[in-house]
N, C-alpha and C positions, 0 to 999 in steps of 0.2 A: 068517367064523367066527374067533375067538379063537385056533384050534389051529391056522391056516396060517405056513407057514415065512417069511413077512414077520415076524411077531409075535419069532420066534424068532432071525431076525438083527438086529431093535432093540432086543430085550431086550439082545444079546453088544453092541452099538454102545454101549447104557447101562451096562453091566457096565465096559466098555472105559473110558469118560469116569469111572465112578467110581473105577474105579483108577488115572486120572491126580492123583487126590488124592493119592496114599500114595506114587507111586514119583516117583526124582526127573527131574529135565528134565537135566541135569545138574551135573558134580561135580569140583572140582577142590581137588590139593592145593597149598598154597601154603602156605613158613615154618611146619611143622609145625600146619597146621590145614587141614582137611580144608573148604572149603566146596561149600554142595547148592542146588541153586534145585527146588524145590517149587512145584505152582500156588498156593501157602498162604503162601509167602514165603523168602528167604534163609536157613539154617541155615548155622552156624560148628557146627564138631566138631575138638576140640585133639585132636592123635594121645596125648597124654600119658592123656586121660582117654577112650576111645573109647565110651562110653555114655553122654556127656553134649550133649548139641543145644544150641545156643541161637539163638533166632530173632535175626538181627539186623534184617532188614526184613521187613515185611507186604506183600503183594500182593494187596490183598483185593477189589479188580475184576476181578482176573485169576481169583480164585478165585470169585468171583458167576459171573463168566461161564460159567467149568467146570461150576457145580452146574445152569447154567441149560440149558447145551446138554444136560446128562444127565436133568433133570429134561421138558426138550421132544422129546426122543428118548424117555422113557419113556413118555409120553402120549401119546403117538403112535401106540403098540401098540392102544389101547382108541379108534381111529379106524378097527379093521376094516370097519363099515358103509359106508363114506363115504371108497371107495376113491380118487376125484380127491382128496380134498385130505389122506386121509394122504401121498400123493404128492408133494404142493406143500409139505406141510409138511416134510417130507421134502429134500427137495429144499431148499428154507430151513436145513435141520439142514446139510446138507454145508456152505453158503455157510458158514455160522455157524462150523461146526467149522475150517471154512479163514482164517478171520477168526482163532477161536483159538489154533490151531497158530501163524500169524502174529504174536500176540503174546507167543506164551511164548517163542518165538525173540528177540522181542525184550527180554521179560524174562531171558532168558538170558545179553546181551550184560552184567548187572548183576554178574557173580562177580567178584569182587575178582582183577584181574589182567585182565580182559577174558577172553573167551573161548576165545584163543588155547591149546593145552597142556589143554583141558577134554574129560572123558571123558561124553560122551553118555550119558544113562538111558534106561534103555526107555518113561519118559513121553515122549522126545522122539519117540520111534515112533507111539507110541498111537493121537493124532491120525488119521494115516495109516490104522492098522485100523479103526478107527469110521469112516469115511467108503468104507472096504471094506465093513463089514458094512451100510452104509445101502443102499450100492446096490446090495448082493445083496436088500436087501428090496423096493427099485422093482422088479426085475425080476420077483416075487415076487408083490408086486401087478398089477404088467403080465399077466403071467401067470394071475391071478384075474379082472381087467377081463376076457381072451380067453375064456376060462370060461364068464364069465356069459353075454357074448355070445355064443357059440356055443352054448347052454342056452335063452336068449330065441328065437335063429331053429329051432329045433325046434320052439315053439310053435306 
């Protein structure tokens, strides 16, 4: 069914991956400009004008990637029936998200000045909790598999 608590810790893993869009990976200041790495690309921010962003690079694989692992975590949810292979697919999502966490690091090492002196964002966490919340959801379905089967041999 739609209403078991797999459903509800893939939804928080998509939730999780969509707000790696908005917060940053991280951020450092250097010669009175603030730079941000975003899975969307480099942003410069002058401390003179503090409301004004300017993208200086695009990351825009980086960001396919993001919307892709959120958009294959969220379909994944409406794979209640066909509990082996939200599982596998499942399971695919963690590799995947471990593959992305891997790249944003590597997009990270891109902040003007190198990495060194940069203040981590809580997108550089994220990752981490969406690969929490996936596999509170195998356990979730494990736990529905046992279910069944012990529902089947009562017959």
């Amino acid at each position: 069914m739609i209403q078991r608590i797999q459903s509800i810790w893939l939804f928080l893993a998509t939730l999780v991956l969509v707000l790696m869009l908005f917060l940053p990976i991280a951020t450092k200041e250097l010669a009175g400009t603030k730079s941000g790495i975003y899975t969307s690309g480099l942003y410069l921010t002058s401390l003179a004008k503090p409301g004004v962003n300017v993208k200086i690079e695009s990351f825009l694989p980086l960001l396919i990637t993001n919307i892709a692992v959120a958009v294959m975590c969220f379909f994944n949810i409406f794979n209640f029936r066909r509990r082996t292979l939200q599982k596998r697919i499942a399971i695919f999502t963690i590799a995947a998200i471990a593959g992305f966490a891997f790249w944003c690091s590597v997009y990270a090492k891109k902040l003007p000045g190198g990495i060194e002196g940069a203040n981590f964002g809580v997108g550089i966490y994220l990752p981490a909790l969406a690969v929490l919340f996936i596999i509170f959801a195998i356990f979730g379905i494990n736990k529905d598999e046992k279910l069944i089967r012990s529902a089947e041999r009562l017959r």
